[in-house]
N, C-alpha and C positions, 0 to 999 in steps of 0.2 A: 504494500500500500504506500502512494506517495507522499500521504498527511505523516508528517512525523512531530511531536512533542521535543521538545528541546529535551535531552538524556537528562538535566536534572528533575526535572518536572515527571519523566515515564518514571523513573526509580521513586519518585518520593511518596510517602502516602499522605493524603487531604487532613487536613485539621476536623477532630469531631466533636462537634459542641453538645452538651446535656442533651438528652433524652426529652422530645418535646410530643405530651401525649395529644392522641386524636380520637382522643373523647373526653366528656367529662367525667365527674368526679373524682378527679387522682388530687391528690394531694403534691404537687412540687414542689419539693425543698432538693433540687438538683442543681438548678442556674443560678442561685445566687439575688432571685429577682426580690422586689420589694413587693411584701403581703399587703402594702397600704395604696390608696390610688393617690394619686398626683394631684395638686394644687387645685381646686377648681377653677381656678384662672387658667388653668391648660385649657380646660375645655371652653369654656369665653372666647379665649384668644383661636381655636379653631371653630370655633363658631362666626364669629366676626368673618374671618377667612374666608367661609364657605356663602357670608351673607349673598342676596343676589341669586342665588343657584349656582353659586358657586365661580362666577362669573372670572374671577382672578385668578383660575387655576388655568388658563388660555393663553398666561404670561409665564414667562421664567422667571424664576425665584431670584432674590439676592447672592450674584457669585461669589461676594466678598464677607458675607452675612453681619455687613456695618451693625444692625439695630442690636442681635445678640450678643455680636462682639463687645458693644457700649455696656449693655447692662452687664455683660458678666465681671467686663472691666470695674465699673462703680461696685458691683460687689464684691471682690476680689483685691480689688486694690492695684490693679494693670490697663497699659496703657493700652487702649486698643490694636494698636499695630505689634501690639508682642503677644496676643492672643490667634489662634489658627482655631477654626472649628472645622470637625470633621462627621462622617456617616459612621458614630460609635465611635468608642476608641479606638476599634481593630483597625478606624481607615487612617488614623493619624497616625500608629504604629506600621501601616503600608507603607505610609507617605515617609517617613523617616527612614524603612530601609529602600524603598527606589532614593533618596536622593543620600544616602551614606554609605550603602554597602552594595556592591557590584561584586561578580566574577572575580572570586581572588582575596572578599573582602572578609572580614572577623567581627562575628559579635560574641560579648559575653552575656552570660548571665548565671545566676544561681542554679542550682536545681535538689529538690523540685520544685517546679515554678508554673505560671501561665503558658502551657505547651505552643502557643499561637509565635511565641517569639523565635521555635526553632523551625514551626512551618516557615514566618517570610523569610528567614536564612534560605531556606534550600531553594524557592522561590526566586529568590535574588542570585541562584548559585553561589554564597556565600559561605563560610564555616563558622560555625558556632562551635564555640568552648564552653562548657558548663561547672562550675566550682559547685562540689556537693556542699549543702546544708549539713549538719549533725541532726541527729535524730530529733534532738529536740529545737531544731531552727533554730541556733545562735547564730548571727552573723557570723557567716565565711572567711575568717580573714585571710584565705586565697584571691579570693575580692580585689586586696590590694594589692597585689603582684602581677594583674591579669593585665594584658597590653590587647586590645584592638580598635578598629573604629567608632563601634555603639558600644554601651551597655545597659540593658536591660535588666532594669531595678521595682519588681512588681512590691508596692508598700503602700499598704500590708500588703502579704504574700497571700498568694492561691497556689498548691490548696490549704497550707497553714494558719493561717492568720495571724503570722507573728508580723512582727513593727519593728523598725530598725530609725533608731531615733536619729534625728535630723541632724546632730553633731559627728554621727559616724558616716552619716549621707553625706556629707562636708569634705569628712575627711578622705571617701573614697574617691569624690568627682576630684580633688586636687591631685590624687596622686595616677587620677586615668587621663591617657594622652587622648583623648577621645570623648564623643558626645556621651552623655549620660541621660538615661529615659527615664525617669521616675513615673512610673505608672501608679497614680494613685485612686483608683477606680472604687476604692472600698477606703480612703482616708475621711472620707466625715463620719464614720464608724469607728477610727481610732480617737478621736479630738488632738491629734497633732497632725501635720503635715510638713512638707518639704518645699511648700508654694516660695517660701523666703528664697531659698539657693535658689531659683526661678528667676527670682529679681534682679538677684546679686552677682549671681556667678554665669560667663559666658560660654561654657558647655555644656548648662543645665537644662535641661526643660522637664515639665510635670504635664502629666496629662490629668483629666477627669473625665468621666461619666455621667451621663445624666440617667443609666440605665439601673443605677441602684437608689442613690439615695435619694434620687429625687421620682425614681418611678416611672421611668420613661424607657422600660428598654424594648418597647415594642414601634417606639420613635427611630432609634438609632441616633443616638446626638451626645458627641463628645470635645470636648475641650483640650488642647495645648497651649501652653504659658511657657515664655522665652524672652531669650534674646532677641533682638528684633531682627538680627540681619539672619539667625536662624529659619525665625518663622518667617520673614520673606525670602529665601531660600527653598524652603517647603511649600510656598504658594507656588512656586514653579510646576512641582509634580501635582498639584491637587488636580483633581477630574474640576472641570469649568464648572457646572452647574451641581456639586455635590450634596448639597441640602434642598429639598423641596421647600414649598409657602409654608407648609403645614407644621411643618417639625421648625423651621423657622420660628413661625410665631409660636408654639407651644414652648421653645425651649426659654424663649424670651421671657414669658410670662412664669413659667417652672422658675427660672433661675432668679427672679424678681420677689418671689414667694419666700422669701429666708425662712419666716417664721415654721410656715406649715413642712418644709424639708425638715425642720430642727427638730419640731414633735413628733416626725416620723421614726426619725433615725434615736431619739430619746425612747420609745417604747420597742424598738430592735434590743438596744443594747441591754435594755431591761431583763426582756424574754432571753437573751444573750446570756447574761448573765447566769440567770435561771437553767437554761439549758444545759450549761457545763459544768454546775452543780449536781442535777439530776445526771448525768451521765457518769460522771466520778464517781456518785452513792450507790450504781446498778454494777460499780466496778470496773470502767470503759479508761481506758487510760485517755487523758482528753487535754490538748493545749491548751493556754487561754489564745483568747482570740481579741484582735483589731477590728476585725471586719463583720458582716453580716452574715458570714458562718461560724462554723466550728467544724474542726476534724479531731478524731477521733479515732482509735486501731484496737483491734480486736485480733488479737492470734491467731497464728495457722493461715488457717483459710478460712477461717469465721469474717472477715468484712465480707467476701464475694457471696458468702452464705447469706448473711443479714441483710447486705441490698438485693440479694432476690427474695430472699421472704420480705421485707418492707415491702418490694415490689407487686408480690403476690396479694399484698393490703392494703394497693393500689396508694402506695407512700413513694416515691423518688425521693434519693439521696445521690449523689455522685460516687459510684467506686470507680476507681481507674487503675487496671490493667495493668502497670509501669514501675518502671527499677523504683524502688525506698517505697511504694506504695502500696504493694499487695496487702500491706492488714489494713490499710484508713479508706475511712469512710468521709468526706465534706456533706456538710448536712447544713441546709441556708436555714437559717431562724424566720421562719414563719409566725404566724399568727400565735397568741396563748394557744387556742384549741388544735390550732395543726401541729405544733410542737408536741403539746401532750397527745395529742395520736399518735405520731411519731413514736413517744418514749412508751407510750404503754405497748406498740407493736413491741418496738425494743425489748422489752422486758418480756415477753411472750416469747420474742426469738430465743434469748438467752437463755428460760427458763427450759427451753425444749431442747438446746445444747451442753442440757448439766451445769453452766455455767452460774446463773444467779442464786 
């Protein structure tokens, strides 16, 4: 056959995101998404949109997305020209390996970590180097010895949730000869972040998400904060028209919303809290967590057993297949009730493996 794939792409295998059912009543606590809906000014603001029948959707959206850029800047504390927005985070993290790593080129990162960062590697034909975590995710300090072009810094980590405080984030971008991606997709879940090196330092940039804390990830809209000649740098690769009207105005009005994000993310960290409580008293060995999950390991092969019986009780949790992770389970903090469904399957499992 003449159609041939470029040989990095034929060898490599596709990036596979959570388990998304096609039906109801399951319970998902696999993607990490937020139990709560989103700002009601989301739905205002596409409503207004849509006013007319819709009549604005016949134009093309803002290529440069000025209005969001403004507010995110006034709430964030940046200048709009050191702001990029993208289609999720996944596309700011595209946009950064087309215009940093090529045929030839090196990223780092931890691992275990966010798997999407060693898809665009292969993607770009580039090589990735991976510094293992320890068991219990202290910071790597392989870290600091690591040499290539990016590195990719998911904080809090997936699937951990551990946090690596913003002094040792310091200390690693000064000693990397190379851009530094602070992915913090799940940082208003910690109450610290790395947004400050963002401002300060010129091979930082920080991304956000609006698909967790603020409830939008069925929008696709995500944030990068930089240096300025980085992000216009990046607006080179960006696809011309990457954000539609709709996700447009919602993100505008989402991200304008401080209050109603802050009580959301206050009653996660709550049930959060709660969760990895109840999990250590059923005997679960359990980290603490930064983010809107918690992971969790169970011996042997009891993870892969537990997410197919949750599965079977129509509960998603995330198990992944993968070196250091065959006993953990990520398990996203849903609702009070979908949690304790959760733990009393939990406990059901365990009780029918001798263990509890």
């Amino acid at each position: 056959m003449g159609v041939r794939f470029r040989p990095g792409v034929e060898r490599m295998a596709a990036y596979v995101p959570g388990e998304q059912p096609r039906r109801g009543g399951v319970i998902k606590l696999n993607t990490n998404e937020n139990p709560y809906p989103p700002s009601p000014r989301v739905a205002e603001a596409i409503a207004a949109e849509l006013a007319g029948g819709g009549a604005s959707l016949r134009l093309y959206p803002d290529p440069e997305a000025y209005g969001l850029r403004l507010a995110a800047g006034e709430v964030y504390g940046f200048d709009p020209d050191r702001i990029l927005c993208g289609n999720g985070s996944d596309e700011l993290l595209a946009m950064i390996a087309r215009a940093f790593l090529g045929e030839g080129g090196k990223a780092v990162f931890p691992y275990p970590t966010y798997s999407l960062y060693s898809t665009i590697c292969e993607i770009q034909g580039a090589s990735a180097a991976a510094c293992e975590y320890p068991r219990d995710f202290r910071f790597p300090e392989a870290l600091f010895s690591a040499r290539g072009d990016v590195l990719f810094l998911c904080n809090p980590n997936s699937p951990s949730g551990s946090f690596i405080l913003q002094r040792d984030v310091e200390k690693l971008a000064r000693s990397f000869d190379g851009l530094v991606v602070v992915d913090e997709a799940y940082a208003e879940f910690a109450g610290s972040d790395c947004l400050d090196l963002a401002r300060r330092m010129e091979n930082v940039v920080a991304i956000r998400s609006f698909s967790k804390s603020h409830s939008l990830a069925g929008l696709r809209l995500g944030l990068l904060f930089g240096p300025e000649r980085i992000v216009a740098g990046l607006r080179k690769v960006k696809d011309s028209y990457n954000l539609d009207r709709l996700t447009l105005a919602a993100g505008e009005a989402a991200v304008k919303d401080v209050e109603w994000m802050k009580a959301n993310v206050a009653k996660i960290r709550a049930t959060r809290s709660r969760l990895i409580s109840r999990l250590r008293a059923i005997g679960l060995e359990t980290l603490d967590s930064a983010a809107n999950f918690v992971m969790t390991r169970l011996p042997g092969d009891r993870a892969r057993k537990a997410y197919e019986f949750l599965k079977s009780r129509n509960i998603l949790v995330r198990y992944f297949d993968s070196r250091l992770l065959h006993d953990a389970l990520r398990i996203t903090v849903g609702t009070d009730a979908e949690t304790d469904a959760m733990l009393a399957a939990m406990e059901e499992f365990l009780e029918g493996e001798g263990v509890a």
